[in-house]
N, C-alpha and C positions, 0 to 999 in steps of 0.2 A: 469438347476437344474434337477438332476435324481430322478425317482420315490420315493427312497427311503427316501433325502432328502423333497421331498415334503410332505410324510407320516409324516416324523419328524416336521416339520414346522405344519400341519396340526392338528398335535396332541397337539401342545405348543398353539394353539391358543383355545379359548373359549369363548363365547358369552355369559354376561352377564343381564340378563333385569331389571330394573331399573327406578327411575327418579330422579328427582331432589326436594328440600323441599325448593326452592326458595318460597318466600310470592308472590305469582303469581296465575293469577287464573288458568290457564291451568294444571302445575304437565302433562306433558308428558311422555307417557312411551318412555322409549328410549334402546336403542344394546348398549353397551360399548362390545368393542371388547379386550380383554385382551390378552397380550403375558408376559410371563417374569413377571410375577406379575405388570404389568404397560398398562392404556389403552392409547390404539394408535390411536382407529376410535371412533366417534358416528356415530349412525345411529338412525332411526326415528322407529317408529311401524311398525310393519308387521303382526300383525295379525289378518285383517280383510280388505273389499276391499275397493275401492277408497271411497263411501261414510261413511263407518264408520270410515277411518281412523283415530288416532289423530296425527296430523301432528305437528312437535317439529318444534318452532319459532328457532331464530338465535341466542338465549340466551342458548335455550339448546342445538345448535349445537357445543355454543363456550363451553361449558361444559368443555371438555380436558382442553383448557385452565386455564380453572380456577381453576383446580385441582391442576395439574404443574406452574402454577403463581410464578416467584421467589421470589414477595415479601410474601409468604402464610407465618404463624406464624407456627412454627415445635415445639417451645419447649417454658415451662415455663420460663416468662420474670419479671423481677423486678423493678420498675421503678429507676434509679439514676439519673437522671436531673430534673429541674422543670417540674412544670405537665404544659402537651399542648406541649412541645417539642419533646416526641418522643423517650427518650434517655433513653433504659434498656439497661439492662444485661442479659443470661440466666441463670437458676437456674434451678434445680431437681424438680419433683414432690414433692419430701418430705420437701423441704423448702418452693415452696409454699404453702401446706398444712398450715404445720406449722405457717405462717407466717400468713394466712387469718383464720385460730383459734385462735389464741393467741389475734388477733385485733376485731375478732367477739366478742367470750366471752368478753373481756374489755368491748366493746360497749353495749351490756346485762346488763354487770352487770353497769355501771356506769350509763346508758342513759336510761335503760330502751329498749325492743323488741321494741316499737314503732323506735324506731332509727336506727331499719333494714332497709332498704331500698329492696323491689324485681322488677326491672326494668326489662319489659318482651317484648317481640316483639316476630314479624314472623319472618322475618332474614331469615335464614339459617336452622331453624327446623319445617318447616310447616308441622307436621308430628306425630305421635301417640304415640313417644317417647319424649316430647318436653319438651325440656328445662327447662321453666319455669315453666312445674307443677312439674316434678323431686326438683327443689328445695325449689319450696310452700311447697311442700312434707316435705323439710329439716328441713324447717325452721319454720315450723307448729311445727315441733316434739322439737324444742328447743323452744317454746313460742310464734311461732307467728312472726310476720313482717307486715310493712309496705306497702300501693302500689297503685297503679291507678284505676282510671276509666275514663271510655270512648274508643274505639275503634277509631285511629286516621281518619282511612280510612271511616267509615259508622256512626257513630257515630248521626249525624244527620239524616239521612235516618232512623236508628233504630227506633230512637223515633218516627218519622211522621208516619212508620210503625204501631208501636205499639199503635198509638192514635187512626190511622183512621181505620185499619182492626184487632188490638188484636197478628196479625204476622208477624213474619219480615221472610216467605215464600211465597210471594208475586211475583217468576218468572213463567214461562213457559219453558221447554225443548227448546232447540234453534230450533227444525225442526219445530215447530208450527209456526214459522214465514212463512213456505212454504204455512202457509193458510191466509197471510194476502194479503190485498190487497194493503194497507196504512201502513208504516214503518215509522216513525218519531224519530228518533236519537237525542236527546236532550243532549246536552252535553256530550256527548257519544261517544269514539273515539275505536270500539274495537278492530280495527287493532294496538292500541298501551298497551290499556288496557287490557287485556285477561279475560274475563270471559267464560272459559267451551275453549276448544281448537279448538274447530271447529265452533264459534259463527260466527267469518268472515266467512266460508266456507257457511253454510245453510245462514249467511245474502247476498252474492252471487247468490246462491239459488233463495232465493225467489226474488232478482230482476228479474233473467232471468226466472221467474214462472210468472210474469207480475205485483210483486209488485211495485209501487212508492216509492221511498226511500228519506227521505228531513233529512237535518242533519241542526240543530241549534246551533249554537258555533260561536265563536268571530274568530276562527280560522276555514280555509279550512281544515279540516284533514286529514290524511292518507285514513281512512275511508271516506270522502266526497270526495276524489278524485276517490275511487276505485269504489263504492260501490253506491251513491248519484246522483239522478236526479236532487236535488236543494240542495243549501247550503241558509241559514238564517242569515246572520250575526249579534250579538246582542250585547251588551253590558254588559260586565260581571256584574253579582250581580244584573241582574236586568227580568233576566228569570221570575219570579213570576210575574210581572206586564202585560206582555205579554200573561200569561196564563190566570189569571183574564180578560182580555180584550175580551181574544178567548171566556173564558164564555158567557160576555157579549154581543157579536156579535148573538151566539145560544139562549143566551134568550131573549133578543130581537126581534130576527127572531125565537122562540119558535121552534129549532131544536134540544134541547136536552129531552132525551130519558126519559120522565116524567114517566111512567110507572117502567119503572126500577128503578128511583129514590123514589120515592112513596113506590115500594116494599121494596126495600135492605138494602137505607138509611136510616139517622134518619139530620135533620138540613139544608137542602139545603133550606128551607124556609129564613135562616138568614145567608145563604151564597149567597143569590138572592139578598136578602136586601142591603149587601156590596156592592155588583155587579154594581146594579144599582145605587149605591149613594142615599138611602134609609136611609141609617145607619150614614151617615159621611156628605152627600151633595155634592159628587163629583163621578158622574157618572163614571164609569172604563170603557171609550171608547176605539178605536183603536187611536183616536186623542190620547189621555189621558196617552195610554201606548207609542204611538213615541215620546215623547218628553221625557220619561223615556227611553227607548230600542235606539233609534233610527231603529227602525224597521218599514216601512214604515205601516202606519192605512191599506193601500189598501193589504201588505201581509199579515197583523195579521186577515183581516176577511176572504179572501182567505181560509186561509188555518183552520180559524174556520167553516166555509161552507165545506171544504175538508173532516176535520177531520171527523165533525158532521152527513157528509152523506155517508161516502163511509164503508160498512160492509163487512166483518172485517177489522180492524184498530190496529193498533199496535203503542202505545207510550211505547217510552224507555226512560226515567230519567237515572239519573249513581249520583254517586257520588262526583265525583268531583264540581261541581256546589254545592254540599250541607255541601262541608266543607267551609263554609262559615259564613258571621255573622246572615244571613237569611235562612240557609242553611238548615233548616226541613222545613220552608214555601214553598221552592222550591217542594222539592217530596210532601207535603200536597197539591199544589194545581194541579201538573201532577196527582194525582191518584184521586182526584176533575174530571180533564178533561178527564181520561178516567170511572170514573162512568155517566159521563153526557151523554157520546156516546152510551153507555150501553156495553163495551167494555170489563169490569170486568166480569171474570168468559168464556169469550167465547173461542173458539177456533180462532185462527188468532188473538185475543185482547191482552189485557196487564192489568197488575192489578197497575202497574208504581209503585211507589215506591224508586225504585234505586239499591234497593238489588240484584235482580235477582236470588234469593236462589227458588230452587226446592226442595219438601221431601222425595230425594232420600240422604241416609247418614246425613241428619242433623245436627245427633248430633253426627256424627263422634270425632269431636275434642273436644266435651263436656267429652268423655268415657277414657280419658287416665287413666294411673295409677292413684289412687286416690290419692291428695294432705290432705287428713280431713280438720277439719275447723281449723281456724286461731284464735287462743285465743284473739288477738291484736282485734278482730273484734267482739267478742262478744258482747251480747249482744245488746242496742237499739232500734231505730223504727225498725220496717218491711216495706223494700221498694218493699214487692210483691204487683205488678201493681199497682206503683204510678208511673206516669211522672214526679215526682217532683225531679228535680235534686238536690235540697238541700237539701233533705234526703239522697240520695247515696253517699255525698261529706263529710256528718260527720264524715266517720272512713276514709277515701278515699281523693287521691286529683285529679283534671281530668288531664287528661295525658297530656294537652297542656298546662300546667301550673305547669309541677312536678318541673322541675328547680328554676322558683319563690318562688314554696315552700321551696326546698334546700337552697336558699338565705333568705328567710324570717322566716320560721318555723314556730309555735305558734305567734310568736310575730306577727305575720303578717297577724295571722289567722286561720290560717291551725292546722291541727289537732295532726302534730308531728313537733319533730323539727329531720332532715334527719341528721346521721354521716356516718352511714357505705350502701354501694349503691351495689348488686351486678346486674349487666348488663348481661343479656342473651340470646343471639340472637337481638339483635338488635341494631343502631347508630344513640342513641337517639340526640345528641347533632345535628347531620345533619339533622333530619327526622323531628324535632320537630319546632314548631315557635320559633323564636330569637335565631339562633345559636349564638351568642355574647352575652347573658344572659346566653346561657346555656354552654357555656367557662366559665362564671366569677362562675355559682355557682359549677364545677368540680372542679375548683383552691381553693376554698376555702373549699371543701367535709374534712372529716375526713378521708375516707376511701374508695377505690374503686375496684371491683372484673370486668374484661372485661373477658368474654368468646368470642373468635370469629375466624377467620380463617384470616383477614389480623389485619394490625394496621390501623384502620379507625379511624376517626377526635375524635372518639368516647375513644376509647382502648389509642389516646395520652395521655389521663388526669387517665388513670389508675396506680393504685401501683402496681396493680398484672393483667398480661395478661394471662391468661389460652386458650390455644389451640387446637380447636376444629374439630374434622370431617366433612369432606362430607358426603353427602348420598350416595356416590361411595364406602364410608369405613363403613360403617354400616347395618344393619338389620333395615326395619322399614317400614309403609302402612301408605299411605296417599290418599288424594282424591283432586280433585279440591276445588275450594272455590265452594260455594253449587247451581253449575250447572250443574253439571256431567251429564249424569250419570253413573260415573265411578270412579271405584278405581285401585290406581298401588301400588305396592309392591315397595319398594329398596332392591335388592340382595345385598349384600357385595362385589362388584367386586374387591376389592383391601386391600389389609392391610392399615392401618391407615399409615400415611406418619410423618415420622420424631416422635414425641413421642406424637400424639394427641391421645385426647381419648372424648367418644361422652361427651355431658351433661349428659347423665342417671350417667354412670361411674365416671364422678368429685363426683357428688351428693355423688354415693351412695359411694365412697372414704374417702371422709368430712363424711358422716354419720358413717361410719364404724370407724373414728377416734377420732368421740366427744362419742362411747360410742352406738349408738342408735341400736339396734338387730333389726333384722328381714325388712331390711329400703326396701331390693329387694329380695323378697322370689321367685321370680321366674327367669328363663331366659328372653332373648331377644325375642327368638324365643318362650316360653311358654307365657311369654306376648303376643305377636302377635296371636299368634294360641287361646288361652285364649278369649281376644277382639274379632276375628271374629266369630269364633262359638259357642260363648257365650254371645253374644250380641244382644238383640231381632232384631233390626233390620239389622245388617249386617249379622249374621248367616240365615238371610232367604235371604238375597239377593247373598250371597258368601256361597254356598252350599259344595265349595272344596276348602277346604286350601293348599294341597298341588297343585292344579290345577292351584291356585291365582299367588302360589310364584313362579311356574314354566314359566308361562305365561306374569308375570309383571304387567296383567291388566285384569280388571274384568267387561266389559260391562253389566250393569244389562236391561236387553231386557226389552222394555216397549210396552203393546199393542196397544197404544196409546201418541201420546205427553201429557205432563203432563201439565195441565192448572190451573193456581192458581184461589183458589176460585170454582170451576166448579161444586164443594158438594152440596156447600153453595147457590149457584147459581140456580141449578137444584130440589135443595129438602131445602128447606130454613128450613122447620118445623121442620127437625131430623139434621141439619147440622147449626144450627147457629153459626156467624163470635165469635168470642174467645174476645170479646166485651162487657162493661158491657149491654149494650142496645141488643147484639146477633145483632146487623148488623152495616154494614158502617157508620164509624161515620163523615161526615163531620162537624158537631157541637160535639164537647168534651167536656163532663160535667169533666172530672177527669182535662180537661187543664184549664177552667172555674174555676173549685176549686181551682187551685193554685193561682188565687185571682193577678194577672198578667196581663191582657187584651192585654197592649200595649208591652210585649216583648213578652209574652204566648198568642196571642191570640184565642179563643175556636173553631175559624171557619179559615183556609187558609188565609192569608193575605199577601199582600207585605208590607213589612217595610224598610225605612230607616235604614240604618246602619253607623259607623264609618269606615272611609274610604272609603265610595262609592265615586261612578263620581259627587258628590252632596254636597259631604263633601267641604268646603274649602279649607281644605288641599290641596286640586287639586290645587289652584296657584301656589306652591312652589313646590307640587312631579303631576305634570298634566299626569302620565300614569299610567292605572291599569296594575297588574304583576299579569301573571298565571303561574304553576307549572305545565304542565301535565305530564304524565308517558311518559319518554321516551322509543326508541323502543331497546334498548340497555341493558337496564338494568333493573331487579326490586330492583325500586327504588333505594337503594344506593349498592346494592348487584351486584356483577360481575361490578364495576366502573373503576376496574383496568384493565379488560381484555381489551390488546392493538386491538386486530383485532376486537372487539366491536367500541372501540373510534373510530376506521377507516372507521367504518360502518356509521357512525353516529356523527360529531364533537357536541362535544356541543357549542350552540350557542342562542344568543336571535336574537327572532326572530322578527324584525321591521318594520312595515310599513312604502313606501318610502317618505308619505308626513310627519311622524314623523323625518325620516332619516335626509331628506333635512333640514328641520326648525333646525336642529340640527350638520348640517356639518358632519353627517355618514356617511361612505362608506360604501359598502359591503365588510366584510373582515376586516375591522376596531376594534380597540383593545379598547372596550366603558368601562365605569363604568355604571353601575347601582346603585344608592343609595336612600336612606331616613335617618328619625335622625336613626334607627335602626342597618345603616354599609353600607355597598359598596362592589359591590362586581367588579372583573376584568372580563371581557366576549368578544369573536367575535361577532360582530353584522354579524347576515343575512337578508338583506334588502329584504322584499319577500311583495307582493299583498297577501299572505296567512294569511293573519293579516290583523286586523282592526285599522284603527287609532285610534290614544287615547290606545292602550293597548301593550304588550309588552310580548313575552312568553320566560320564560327559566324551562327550564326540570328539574323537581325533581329529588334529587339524586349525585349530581354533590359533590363531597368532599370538606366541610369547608376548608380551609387553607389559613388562614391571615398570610399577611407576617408582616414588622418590623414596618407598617406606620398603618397597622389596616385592609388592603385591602383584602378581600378575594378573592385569586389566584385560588382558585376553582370555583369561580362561582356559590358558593351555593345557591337557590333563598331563604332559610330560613334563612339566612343570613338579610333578607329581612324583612321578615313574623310576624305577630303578635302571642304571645305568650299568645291567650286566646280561649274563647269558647263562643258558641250562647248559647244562652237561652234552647234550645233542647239539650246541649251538642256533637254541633259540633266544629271540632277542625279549628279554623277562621284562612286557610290557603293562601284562593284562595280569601281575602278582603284583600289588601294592594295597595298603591301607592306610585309610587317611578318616578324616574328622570333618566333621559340617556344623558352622554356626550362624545364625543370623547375625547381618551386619547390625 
């Protein structure tokens, strides 16, 4: 190549900064390398040195892929086969319009707005332009709609949150771990789960700084192999009994931090009483909790003596564990065990919880375009600061249970009866409990709107598929989930491919043709620029917008790790907890008032559930099933990218004396089932597993073939389609059966 040539070459090419609006917690800044209007390379951050990098996982390396994906959606589709088959046509923008007006208005005016449906997810738009307020936004302005509650992923966590401290900011910055001494990973796998992009890096960190690190999970993890001095093996669903024990071992041995309790709390007088079997008659020993966990008596006081003495200390809850049927008792009695150690508020501690949110960006995703309110929802109680879920559930249905609604409507209970459903960034029929409930109530819908980039299990049962961007083809600022602390920008590296166009655009297309003026008074980029330096808290943190967009990424310098609680902690008198009582509530008068005891109880408790290791049901389906985040994909998003699946087979994952008792091989083509379905799967015979339980990766695509079998492997296929009492989505409680095909 002569110089001249290379100047030409040199000049076609340009480097665009960016990231991704996967539902992930990381949001990566990343290089897309453009030539020819098309990117050829990803590349990771560069701007900043080894320890602040944020270093982009294998999901945003496969990025390219998933852009150029042949099966991506390019153009308006029509459904002409039965729903669940798959079978459109393509059709123009102007006849979908068309077609999702003409079927809207009918369903207004015949059924009544309650008969909207707005079905919203992270998906594919985690991000400041997002989807579903764009057509809250819509559909507010024609009367109003239909829709959920409950966050599938925290949902449980929120509330334990919001009982025991008033806030669901309840992390620390990840480098704060470099002052602990004692790490404890509780169900918590963050080499698969991403919170904050460099959470493995600093957990790295502070092993080789001299912390201990012990990981508790039914599973070895990725994290327990990298990162972990001990692994804990326990038995799913039963975490809570294990922590009440470690209580009991500290008061007992009167090792926990009375002074701190005395000051902060309010109730650990009748969370003693429990403890000890004061209250019920059955002391919560280390005996007490092995016969529950299978977790030997002699590690649970171990490491209640560890916990209680070694300063500072770090417990980490997650959520997973807490989408469960006990699943707010779980994080209510981790943030219990680190108020005992006096752990809350310090540096090197943890306030536990699950959430891991710092109060950097907040309310980032609370500030989009504004949706106004929803006529369909006026009026009624006031559910500010009640825990009572059956006041949020009056105009609302909880999101683990919207399909049941679909199938049953009013007659059933529920507050509407569902015709017309638009789906927006998300694949609810995979993602949700009972993918085979939530197939029967799409066959039977009146009417279905899928915005998405492939045809997932989700977009089969649609009339109309609408075709959507990446964040390679759009303008948009997002932030991690709220660990940052840090924001990236999406440049527009590429023109939208084939005829998509983002959600803001559908929206405000639909709005422009029912009529409605003024629906986007501003640009993309006046939006953008608007939000950050006009926004109290991002305009002081993002002092240069055009600095932001040029950059990709906007590290907000902190002079210190950010320590949840630390106000409250240090100056109690001017800083009290957002609490009716103004501090730690281990006793909750607001969960007392709901007048509940044995499902709400006022003080941390472990409970029975349906489906535990205790349940009967165990003769028939004898293995618990977990779902964790694979490292492949979020969640159901990038499932098709081939060099992902290659990274990664999916697979359940078996212990070998489950195996044996069962004629498995490794490599073997098993079913998984209960009354709920079956699904087709390779078994991986591995010691990384505990006997008695069974794991397959969330995310895996529904697809029953002619006999009923789901050839994807979906574990929701599995799953129960309900909620705890906190309003967690009851993911990670099922039991099921493994056989060789």
């Amino acid at each position: 190549m002569n110089t001249d040539q290379a100047k030409s070459l040199d000049q076609e090419m340009k480097t665009v900064r960016t990231t991704t609006a996967f539902d992930c917690g990381g949001r990566c800044p990343l290089r897309l390398h453009v030539q020819e209007g098309r990117v050829f390379r990803v590349e990771g951050d560069d701007t900043a040195g080894p320890d602040e990098q944020l270093r982009a996982c294998l999901r945003c390396r496969a990025f390219r892929r998933y852009i150029y994906h042949p099966d991506r959606l390019l153009y308006p589709m029509k459904r002409i086969g039965p729903k669940g088959k798959g079978e459109f046509e393509r059709i123009s923008w102007d006849e979908a319009y068309q077609i999702i007006i003409e079927k809207l208005k009918y369903c207004i005016k015949t059924y009544g707005n309650s008969s909207i449906f707005l079905s919203t997810g992270g998906g594919y738009v985690a991000s400041l332009h997002s989807g579903g307020a764009a057509f809250a936004r819509l559909l507010n302005q024609l009367g109003g709609y239909s829709g959920s509650y409950g966050n599938v992923s925290s949902e449980g966590a929120v509330w334990a949150c919001l009982t025991h401290y008033g806030s669901v900011m309840v992390g620390h910055s990840r480098e704060d771990m470099l002052n602990s001494k004692l790490i404890i990973l509780w169900g918590w796998d963050p080499a698969r789960m991403i919170s904050g992009t460099n959470t493995m890096y600093h957990l790295i960190k502070a092993r080789e700084n001299g912390a201990r690190v012990v990981s508790i999970d039914p599973r070895y993890t990725d994290t327990a192999v990298v990162a972990s001095d001990e692994w804990i093996p326990i038995k799913p669903g039963t975490d809570t009994a294990m922590m009440i024990a470690m209580a009991y071992v500290m008061i007992r041995e009167n090792l926990q931090d009375q002074a701190f309790l005395d000051k902060y709390t309010i109730g650990f007088d009748r969370f003693k009483a429990y403890v000890l079997g004061e209250e019920d008659g059955e002391p919560k020993t280390p005996a007490w909790a092995e016969a529950i966990t299978a977790v030997p008596a002699s590690t649970i006081e171990r490491l209640a003596r560890e916990f209680a003495t070694t300063k500072p200390a770090c417990l980490l809850d997650c959520q997973g564990p807490a989408r469960s049927g006990i699943g707010e008792q779980y994080n209510r009695c981790a943030m219990t065990l680190t108020n005992m150690t006096g752990n809350t508020g310090r540096p090197g501690g943890s306030a536990a919880g699950g959430l891991m949110g710092i109060p950097v960006g907040h309310m980032f995703f609370g500030s989009r375009i504004p949706a106004g309110k929803n006529p369909v929802e006026a009026g009624g109680p006031s559910i500010r600061g009640t825990l009572d879920l059956k006041l949020r559930l009056v105009k609302r249905v909880h999101t683990n249970v919207m399909h049941d609604a679909m199938l049953k409507g009013k007659a059933g209970g529920y507050p509407f009866d569902i015709k017309f459903v638009f789906n927006i960034a998300n694949n609810h029929l995979n993602q949700l409990g009972n993918a085979n409930k939530a197939a029967r109530a799409y066959e039977q819908l009146e009417f279905m709107v899928v915005n998405d980039l492939f045809m997932t299990p989700t977009a089969r049962y649609a009339d109309i598929i609408l075709p959507v961007t990446t964040s390679a083809e759009r303008n948009d600022t997002t932030r991690p989930w709220p660990s940052g602390p840090y924001y990236t920008f999406m440049n527009q590296a590429i023109e939208p491919l084939g005829e998509c166009k983002s959600d803001l655009d559908i929206a405000a297309d639909l709005a422009e043709r029912m009529g409605i003026k003024n629906f986007r008074p501003m640009s993309d980029d006046e939006y953008l620029r608007n939000f950050i330096e006009k926004n109290p808290e991002t305009g002081k943190e993002i002092p240069d917008y055009e600095k932001f967009k040029a950059q990709g990424v906007h590290r907000v310098k902190l002079k210190e790790p950010i320590v949840a609680f630390k106000a409250q902690i240090e100056d109690p008198e001017n800083n009290p907890f957002p609490t009716p009582s103004g501090k730690i509530e281990i006793f909750s008068q607001r969960a007392a008032d709901i007048g509940d005891p044995e499902n709400i109880p006022p003080i941390p408790k472990y409970r029975r559930v349906k489906e535990d290791r205790f349940d009967p049901l165990i003769e028939k389906y004898p293995l618990q099933m977990l779902s964790p985040h694979p490292r492949t994909r979020t969640h159901s998003t990038m499932f098709k990218v081939e060099w992902l699946q290659e990274v990664e087979p999916h697979r359940a994952w078996i212990n070998p004396v489950d195996a044996e008792a069962r004629g498995i091989k490794n490599g073997d083509e098993i079913h998984v089932f209960n009354d709920r379905g079956k699904i087709a799967i390779e078994a991986w015979v591995t010691n990384r597993i505990i006997p008695g339980v069974i794991s397959v990766t969330e995310g895996a695509w529904y697809d029953p073939d002619e006999k009923g079998v789901d050839r994807g492997g979906c574990p929701n296929t599995l799953t129960l389609d309900e909620y705890s009492p906190g309003g967690a989505a009851v993911l990670k409680t099922v039991l099921v059966e493994a056989k060789k095909v």
